[in-house]
N, C-alpha and C positions, 0 to 999 in steps of 0.2 A: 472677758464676758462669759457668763456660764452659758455652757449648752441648755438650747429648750427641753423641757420636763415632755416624756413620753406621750402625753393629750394635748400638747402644744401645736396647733397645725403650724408647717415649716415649709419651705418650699424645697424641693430634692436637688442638690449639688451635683456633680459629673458622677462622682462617687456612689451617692445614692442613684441613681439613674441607671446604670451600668449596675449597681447590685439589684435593683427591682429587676432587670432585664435577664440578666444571667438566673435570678431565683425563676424567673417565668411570671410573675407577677400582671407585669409590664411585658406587653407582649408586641413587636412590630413586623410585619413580614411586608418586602423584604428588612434586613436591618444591615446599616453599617456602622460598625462603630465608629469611623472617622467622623461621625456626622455629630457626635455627641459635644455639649459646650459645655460653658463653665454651669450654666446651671439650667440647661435643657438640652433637646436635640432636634437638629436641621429636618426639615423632611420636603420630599422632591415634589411636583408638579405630576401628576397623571396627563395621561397621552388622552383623554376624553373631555370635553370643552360645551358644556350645553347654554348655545347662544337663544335671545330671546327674538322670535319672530315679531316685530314690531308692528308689523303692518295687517295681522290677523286679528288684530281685535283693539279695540279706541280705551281698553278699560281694564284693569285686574281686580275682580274680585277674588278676595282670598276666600270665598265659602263659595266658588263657583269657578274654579279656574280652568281654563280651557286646554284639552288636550294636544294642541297642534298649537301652546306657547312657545313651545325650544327645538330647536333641531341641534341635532347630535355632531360636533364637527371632530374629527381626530388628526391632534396636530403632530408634524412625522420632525425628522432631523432635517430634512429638506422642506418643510412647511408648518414653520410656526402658525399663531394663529396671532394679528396684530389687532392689540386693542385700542380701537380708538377713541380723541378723548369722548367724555362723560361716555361709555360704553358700560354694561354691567352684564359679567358671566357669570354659570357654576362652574366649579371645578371640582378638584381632589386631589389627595394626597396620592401618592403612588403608594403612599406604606398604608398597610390595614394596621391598624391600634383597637388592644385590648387596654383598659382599664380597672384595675382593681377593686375592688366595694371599700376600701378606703382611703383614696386617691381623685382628688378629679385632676383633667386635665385642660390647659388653656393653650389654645390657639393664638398664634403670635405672627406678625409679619416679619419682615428682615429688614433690619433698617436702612440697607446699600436699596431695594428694591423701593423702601417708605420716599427715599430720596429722589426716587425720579417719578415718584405719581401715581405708584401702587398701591393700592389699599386690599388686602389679602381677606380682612371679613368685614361687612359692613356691620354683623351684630353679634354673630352667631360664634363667637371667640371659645365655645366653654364646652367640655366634654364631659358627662358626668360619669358620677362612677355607675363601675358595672356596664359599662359599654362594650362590648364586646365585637371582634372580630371583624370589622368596618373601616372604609376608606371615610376621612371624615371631608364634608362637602367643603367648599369655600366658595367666598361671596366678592370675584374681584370686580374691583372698579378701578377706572384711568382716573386720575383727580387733577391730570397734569393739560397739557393742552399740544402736548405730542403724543400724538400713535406710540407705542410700549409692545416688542414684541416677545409674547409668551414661547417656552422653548418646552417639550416634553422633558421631564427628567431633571428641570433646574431648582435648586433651592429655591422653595418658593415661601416656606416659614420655620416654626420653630414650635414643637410643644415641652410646655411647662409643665411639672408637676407638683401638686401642692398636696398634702399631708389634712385627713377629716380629723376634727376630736375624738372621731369613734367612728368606724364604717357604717356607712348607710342603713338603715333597716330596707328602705325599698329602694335600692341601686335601679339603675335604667334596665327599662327588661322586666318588670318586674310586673302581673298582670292588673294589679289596680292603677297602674299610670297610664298604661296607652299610650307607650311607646311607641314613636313609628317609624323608625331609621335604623334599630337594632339590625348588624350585620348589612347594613348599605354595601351595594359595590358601583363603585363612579361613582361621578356629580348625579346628585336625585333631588328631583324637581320639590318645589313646597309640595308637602301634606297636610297644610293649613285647614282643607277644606273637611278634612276627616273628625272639623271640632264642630258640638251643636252652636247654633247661631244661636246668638243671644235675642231675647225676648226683650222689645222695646220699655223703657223701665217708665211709668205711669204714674200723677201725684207727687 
């Protein structure tokens, strides 16, 4: 099979991965290389856990959401935090990832974790390019109908990288997008509410 031609997007093998890394490219802190696969790399569980206060409010508006949705739980080696079923957290990677302006990256579960009822994003799988320096959020849910106990520091997925035809003109970050997560640290709540509401459409 011939190799893809240089404007072919591709997805990065261990090989590429490990050379984005070492050029600085691809940026992770902290990094281990053991954590690298055949064509992505493991990244761990953050020790910060933002659960949703249930009983504060009957309603989520996304263009009104209330400040005292989440409280902040941090789960230790003696005190995971256990999800039970249909339960839905934020979380985070332990490693901050930088992204290239020609590169994005996809957010992945693990498939020993898919097996017992974890679901690691419910949507938000994709990281664009030009992201810079930021833990990236995660969206879990129990899917199973046993309690799943989270551990600080466990593999908790995997990022991809895949190859643009041509780097971004406006990578994330960039001031005509409105960016809002550029350089996040922890789980950070929706910034949904920071879009205009749309105008009821009439005729």
């Amino acid at each position: 099979m011939p190799p893809p031609q240089e404007d072919q997007p591709v997805i990065l093998s261990d090989a590429g991965i490990r050379a984005r890394i070492d050029s600085g490219a691809i940026r992770l802190d902290p990094y281990d290389p053991a954590l690298v696969q055949p064509a992505s790399i493991d990244f761990r569980l953050h020790q910060d856990i933002l659960v949703f206060n249930n009983y504060t409010c009957e309603a989520i508006d996304p263009y009104a959401v209330p400040e005292d949705l989440h409280s902040k739980v941090t789960i230790t080696d003696e005190n995971p935090l256990t999800l039970h079923p249909g339960d839905f957290v934020l979380a985070s990677s332990m490693e901050r990832l930088t992204v290239p302006v020609d590169l994005v990256a996809r957010c992945e579960g693990k498939s020993s974790l898919g097996r017992l009822g974890l679901a690691v994003h419910v949507t938000a799988g994709y990281v664009d390019p030009g992201w810079s320096d930021g833990h990236i959020t995660l969206e879990l849910a129990n899917v199973s109908r046993l309690p799943i106990k989270l551990w600080a520091g466990m593999r908790i997925g995997q990022f991809a990288f895949e190859t643009l035809d041509q780097p971004a003109e406006r990578p994330y970050g960039h001031p005509a997008l409105g960016s809002k997560y550029q350089g996040q640290s922890g789980p950070v709540a929706s910034r949904y509410s920071g879009n205009a509401r749309p105008t009821a459409l009439v005729g």
